[in-house]
N, C-alpha and C positions, 0 to 999 in steps of 0.2 A: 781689598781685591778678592782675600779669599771667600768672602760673603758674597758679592760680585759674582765669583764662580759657580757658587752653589744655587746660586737663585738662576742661572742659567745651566747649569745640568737638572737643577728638576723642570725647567720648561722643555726642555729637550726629552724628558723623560716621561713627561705629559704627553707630549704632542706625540711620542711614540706608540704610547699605549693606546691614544685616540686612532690610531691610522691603524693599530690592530686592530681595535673594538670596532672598525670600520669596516675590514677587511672583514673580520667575521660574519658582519653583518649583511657585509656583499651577498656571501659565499653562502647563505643560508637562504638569502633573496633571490641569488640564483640559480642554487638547486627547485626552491618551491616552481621558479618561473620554467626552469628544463623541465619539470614533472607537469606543470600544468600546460608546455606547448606539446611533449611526450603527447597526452590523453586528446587535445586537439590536434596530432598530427596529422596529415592525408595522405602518407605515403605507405603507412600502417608498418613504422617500426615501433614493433615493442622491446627493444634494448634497453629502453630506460624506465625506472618502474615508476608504476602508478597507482594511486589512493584517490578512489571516489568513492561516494558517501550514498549509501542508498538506503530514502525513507520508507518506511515500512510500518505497519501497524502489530502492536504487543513486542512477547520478548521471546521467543522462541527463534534461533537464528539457525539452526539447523541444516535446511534448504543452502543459505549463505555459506555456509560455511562447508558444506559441499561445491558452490559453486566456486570457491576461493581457493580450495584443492587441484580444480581443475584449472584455473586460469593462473596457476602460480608460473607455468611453462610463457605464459605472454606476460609475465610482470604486473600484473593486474592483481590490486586486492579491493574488492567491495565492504566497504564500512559498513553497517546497516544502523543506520539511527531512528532509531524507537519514537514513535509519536502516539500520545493518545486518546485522537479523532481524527476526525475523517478530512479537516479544512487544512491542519498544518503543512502538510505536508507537499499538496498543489504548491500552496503561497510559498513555502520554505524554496521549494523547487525554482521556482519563477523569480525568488531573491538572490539566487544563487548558493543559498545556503547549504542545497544539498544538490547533486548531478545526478540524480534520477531515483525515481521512487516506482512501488510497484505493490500497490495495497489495492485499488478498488478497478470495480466493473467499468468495462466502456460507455455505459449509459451513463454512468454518475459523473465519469471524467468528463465526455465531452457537455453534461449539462454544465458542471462545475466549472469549468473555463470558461463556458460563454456567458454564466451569471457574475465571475467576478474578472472577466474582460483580460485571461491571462495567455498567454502566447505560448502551450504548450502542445505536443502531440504526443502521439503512442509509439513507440520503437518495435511492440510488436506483443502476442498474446502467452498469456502464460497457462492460467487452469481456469476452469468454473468451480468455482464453490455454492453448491447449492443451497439457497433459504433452505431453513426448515420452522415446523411450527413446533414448540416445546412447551410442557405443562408439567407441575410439580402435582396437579389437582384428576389429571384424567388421562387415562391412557389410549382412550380412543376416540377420534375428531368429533364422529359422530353425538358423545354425548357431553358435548359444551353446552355448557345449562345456558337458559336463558336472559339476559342481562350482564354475560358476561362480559369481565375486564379483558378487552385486547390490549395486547403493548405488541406498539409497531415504532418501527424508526420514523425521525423528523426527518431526514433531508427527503425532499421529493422522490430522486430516482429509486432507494429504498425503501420508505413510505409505500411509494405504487408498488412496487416488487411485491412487497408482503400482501397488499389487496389484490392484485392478483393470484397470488397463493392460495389465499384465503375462499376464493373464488374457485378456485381450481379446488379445494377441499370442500363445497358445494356450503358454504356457509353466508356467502353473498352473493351479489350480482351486480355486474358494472354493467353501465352504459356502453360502453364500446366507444365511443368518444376520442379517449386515451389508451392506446393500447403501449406502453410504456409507463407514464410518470400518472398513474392515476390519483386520484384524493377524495377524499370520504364523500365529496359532494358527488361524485360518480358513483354514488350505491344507491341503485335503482331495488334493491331488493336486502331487507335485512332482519329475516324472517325470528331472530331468538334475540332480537334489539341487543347486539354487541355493543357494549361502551370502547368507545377505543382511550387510547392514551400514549400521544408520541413523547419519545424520550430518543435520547440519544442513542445508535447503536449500540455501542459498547457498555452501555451502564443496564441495557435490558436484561441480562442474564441474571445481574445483582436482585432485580426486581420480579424474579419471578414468581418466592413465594408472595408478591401483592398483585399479583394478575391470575385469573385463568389462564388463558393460556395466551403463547408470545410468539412474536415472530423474530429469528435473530438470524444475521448474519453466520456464516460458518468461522471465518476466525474470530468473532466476539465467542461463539460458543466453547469455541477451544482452545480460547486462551482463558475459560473461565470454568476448565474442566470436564465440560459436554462431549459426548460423543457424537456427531451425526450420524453417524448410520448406526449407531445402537438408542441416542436418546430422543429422537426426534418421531413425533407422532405421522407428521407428513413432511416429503421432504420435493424440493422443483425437480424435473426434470432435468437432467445435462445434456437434452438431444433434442432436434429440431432448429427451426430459424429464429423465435423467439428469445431462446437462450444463449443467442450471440451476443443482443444486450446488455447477457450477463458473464461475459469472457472477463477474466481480470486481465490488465493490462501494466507495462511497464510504462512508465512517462518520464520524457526528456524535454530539455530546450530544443526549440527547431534547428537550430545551426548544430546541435550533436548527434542529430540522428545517422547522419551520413559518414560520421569518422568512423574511423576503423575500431577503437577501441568500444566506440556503444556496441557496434557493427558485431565484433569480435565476442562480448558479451551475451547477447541473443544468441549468437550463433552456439557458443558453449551450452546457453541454458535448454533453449532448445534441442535435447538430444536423448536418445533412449536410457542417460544414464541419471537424468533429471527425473524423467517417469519415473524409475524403479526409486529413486529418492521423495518423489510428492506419495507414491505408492506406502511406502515405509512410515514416514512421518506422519500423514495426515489418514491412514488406514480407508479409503473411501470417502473420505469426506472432500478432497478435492479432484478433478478427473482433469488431468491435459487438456490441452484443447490445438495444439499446433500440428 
């Protein structure tokens, strides 16, 4: 009997413990599930706090973490998860793995989505950050020797950016054809025979003493030490209607553009106290644009 007993107090004492380990498991199921209807709410309370993931290129969180100051008052924190290139973070976005991202130009994004068929748009505009051209070999555009190594980016919409650049530093000559997403076969004129050489954005900077001279992005440059407006021999334009092209942009799922919480985000970033923060951080290297 009393073996009897004991084999039926530890089933009772099993089965108890299973209905807490249960319980807890609820209750952790259901806080994620309160946090994640919170971030899709539509009636835009922020009582309940929330954690989204925003992909980003390099490590400099700066920006974020002023932006995370200010949205403590709506419960809102921004993660920024580090990617780095230019493709992860579309797709991550589009897997759900991240709930918005904010690394590249509006020409890149909407080329990017329609080449890999992804169901994303823009929440709304952040800064331009202007190409520039940079050489560790010459200081002035004008005297890039003849035959020289260019390093321009591979994906198309920066690829063209940099030949346009290039053009605009009287080095080439397009066709006009393409006034966006140009490619080598659009140089109708290439008087000191440039060799080009595409590589990935971000590894250009690494490559500079194997080039004359390169075309890089602004945050490959300064996440790899450069200055734009002190290192850069020629730098684009941040004025005119061409340079909308090159507005950087935030990216969401289409069903979150309209909650309060993306809604609420924008609203915070774009605001005079973001300027005096891109002003700070990036010293002229990135200009508002909203």
């Amino acid at each position: 009997m009393k073996k009897l007993l004991s084999i039926l107090l530890a089933v009772v004492l099993a089965a108890g413990a299973a209905a807490c380990s249960s319980s807890g498991q609820s209750a952790q199921s259901s806080s994620a599930a309160q946090s994640s209807a919170n971030a899709s709410s539509g009636d835009g309370d922020f009582s309940q706090p929330v954690t989204l993931k925003v992909g980003v290129n390099g490590t400099d969180f700066r920006l974020w973490d002023s932006l995370n100051q200010r949205l403590k008052k709506y419960n809102i924190t921004l993660e920024p998860v580090s990617f780095a290139d230019y493709v992860k973070p579309n797709q991550a976005l589009a897997d759900k793995e991240i709930d918005l991202n904010a690394f590249q130009t509006e020409i890149y994004f909407k080329t990017f989505i329609k080449q890999h068929g992804l169901n994303l748009v823009s929440l709304g505009y952040t800064f331009i950050a202007p190409m520039g051209i940079y050489s560790q070999k010459i200081k002035d555009i004008s005297k890039t020797p003849d035959n020289a190594k260019v390093a321009i980016p591979n994906d198309a919409t920066n690829g063209g950016r940099a030949l346009i650049l290039l053009q605009t530093a009287g080095l080439i000559k397009l066709d006009g054809k393409d006034t966006v997403t140009p490619t080598t076969k659009n140089i109708t004129d290439n008087p000191k025979n440039l060799q080009f050489v595409s590589m990935e954005s971000v590894q250009i900077p690494r490559s500079l003493g194997d080039v004359d001279i390169a075309c890089i992005n602004t945050g490959a440059a300064t996440d790899a030490g450069l200055s734009p407006a002190k290192d850069a021999i020629v730098r684009e334009s941040a004025k005119g209607d061409s340079a909308k092209n090159y507005y950087n942009v935030i990216a969401v799922r289409p069903e979150d553009k309209d909650k309060p919480v993306f809604k609420k985000i924008l609203e915070v970033y774009q605001t005079d106290e973001t300027k005096k923060v891109i002003d700070e951080i990036y010293k002229g290297a990135a200009v508002p644009v909203w």
